[in-house]
C-alpha positions in Angstrom: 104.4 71.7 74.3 107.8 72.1 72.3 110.7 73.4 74.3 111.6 77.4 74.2 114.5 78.2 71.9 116.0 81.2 73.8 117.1 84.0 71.9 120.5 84.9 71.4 119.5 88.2 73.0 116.4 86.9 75.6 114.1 90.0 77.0 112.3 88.3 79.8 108.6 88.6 81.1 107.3 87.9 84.3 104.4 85.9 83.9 102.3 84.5 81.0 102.4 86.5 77.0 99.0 87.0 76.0 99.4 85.7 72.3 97.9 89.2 71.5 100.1 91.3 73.4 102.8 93.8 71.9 105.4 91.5 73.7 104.4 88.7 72.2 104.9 90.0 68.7 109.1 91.1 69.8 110.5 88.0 69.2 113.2 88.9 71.9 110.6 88.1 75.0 110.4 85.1 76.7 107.8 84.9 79.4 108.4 83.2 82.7 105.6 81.6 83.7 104.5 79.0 86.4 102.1 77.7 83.9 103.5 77.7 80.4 100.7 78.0 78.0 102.7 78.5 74.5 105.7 78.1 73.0 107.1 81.6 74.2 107.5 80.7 77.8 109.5 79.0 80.1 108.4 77.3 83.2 109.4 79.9 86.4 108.5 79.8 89.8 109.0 83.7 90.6 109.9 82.7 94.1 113.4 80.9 92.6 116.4 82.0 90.8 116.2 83.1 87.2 117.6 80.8 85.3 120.1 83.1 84.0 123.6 83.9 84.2 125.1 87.0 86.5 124.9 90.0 83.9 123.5 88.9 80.8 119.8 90.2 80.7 119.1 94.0 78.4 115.3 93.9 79.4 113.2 93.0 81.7 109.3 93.4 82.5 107.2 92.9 85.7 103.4 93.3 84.7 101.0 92.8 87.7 102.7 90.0 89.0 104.9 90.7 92.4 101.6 91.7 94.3 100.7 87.7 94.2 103.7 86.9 96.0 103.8 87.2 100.0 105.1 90.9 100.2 107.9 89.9 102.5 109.5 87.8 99.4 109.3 90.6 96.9 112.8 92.1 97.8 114.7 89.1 97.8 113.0 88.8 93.8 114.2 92.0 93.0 117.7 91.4 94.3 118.1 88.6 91.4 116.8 91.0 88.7 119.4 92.8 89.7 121.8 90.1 89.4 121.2 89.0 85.7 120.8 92.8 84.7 123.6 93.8 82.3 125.0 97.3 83.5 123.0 99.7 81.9 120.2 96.7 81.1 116.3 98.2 82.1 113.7 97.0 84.1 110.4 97.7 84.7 108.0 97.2 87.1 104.4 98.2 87.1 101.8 96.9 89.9 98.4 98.2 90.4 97.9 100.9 92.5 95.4 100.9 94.9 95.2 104.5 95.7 93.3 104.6 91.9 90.0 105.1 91.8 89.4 102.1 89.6 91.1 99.8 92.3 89.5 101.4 95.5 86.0 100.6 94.0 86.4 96.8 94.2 88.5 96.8 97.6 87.4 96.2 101.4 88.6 98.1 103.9 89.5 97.8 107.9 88.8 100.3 110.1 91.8 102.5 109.8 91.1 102.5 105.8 94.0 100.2 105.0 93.2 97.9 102.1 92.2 94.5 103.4 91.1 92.6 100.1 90.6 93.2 96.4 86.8 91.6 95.7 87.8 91.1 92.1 91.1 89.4 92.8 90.9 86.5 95.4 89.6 88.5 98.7 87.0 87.6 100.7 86.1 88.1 104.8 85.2 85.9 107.2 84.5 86.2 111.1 87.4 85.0 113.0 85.9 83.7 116.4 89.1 83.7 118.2 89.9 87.1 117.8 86.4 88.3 117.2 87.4 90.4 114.2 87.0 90.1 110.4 89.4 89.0 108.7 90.6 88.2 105.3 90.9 84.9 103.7 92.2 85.0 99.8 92.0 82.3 96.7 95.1 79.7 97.3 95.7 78.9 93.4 98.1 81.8 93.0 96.1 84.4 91.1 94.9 86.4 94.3 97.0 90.0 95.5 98.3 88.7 98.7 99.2 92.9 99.2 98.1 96.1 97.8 101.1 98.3 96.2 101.0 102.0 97.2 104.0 104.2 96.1 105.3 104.0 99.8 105.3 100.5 100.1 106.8 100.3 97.0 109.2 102.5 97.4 110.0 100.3 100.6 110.6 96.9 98.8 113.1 98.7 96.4 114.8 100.5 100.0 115.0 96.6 100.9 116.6 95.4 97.6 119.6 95.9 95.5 117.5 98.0 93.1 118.7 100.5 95.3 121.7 100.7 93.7 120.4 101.4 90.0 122.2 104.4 88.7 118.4 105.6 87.7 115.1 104.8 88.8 112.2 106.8 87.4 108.7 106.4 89.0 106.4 107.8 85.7 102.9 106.6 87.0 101.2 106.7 90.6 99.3 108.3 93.3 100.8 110.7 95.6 98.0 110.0 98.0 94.1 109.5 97.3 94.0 112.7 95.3 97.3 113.7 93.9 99.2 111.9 91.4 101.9 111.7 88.5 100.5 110.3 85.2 103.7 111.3 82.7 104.0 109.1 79.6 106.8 106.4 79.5 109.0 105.7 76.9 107.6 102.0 75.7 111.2 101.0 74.7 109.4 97.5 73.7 108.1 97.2 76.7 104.2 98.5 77.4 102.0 98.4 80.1 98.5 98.0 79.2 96.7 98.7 82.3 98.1 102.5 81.9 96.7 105.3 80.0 96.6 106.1 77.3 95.9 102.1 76.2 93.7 101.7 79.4 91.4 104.8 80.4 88.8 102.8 83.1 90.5 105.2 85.2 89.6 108.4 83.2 93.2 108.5 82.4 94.7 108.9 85.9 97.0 106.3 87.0 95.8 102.4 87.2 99.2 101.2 87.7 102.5 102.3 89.2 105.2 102.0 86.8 108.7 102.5 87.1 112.3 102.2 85.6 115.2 101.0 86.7 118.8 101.2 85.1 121.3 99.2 86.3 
């Protein structure tokens, strides 16, 4: 593979561009991937500093990626987002919710009803002798959801990260709790989120994903 010519002006992307993607066709974007697989990415550990100087970066976009990453880790991710964000630069972050019907369908459950596993997405049982409980063992190649966002918890990682400190933070999409929830429109300011209505209704149109804004 060729190497990336940044832009003069580099939006970045969490994770891999679909080539059909409406990111991929803004020539600003460059994903950051831990397996390139075009030209348009960069090779990115999510776990490591971005490779980016204090202040530089406009936009930013988080697509269903952080919820692969060991929860505790997340904070420490967002504090370097903040880091490269110009003042006034956006980011946005949108993980599935699993209060949404379409999640809860394909999840497993302990037996408080906290999410233990997402079938669809690296989460299986098995019996643990030792403790004589299930438990849950997931796929170890990266593409499992190590957690399962809820507004609170993510409302929590952003408490536990410079985000914080964003002179604006809009939440647009999520559940309130397993009945209630916001489903405004966001402004797509070049950066959509395809598993939200109205480009994904599996849901019925309510909320698939939590998505929200920050402004540094």
């Amino acid at each position: 593979m060729s190497a990336v010519s940044i832009p003069s002006d580099p939006y970045l992307y969490f994770g891999n561009m679909d080539p059909r993607s409406q990111q991929h066709k803004i020539p600003n974007f460059v994903g950051l991937a831990l397996k390139p697989n075009n030209p348009r990415e960069i090779k990115h550990n999510a776990l490591d500093p971005l490779p980016f100087a204090n202040g530089t970066i406009r936009k930013i976009q988080s697509e269903d990626v952080f919820e692969h990453l060991p929860r505790a880790a997340v904070p420490g991710v967002l504090n370097d987002v903040y880091r490269v964000l110009v003042t006034g630069g956006l980011f946005r972050l949108s993980m599935p919710d699993y209060r949404s019907p379409l999640l809860r369908r394909r999840s497993y459950y302990d037996d408080r009803g906290r999410v233990m596993g997402d079938a669809m997405m690296g989460g299986t049982t098995v019996y643990d002798p030792k403790t004589t409980t299930v438990i849950s063992k997931f796929w170890s190649d990266g593409n499992a959801h190590l957690w399962f966002p809820t507004y609170e918890q993510v409302l929590e990682i952003i408490v536990q990260s410079n985000l914080r400190l964003c002179s604006k933070i809009d939440f647009y999409q999520y559940f309130i709790d397993d009945e209630r929830f916001v489903c405004n429109p966001y402004p797509l300011n070049e950066m959509y989120v395809g598993r939200s209505p109205p480009f994904d209704m599996r849901a019925g149109g309510k909320p698939i994903s939590i998505i929200v804004d920050f402004i540094k």
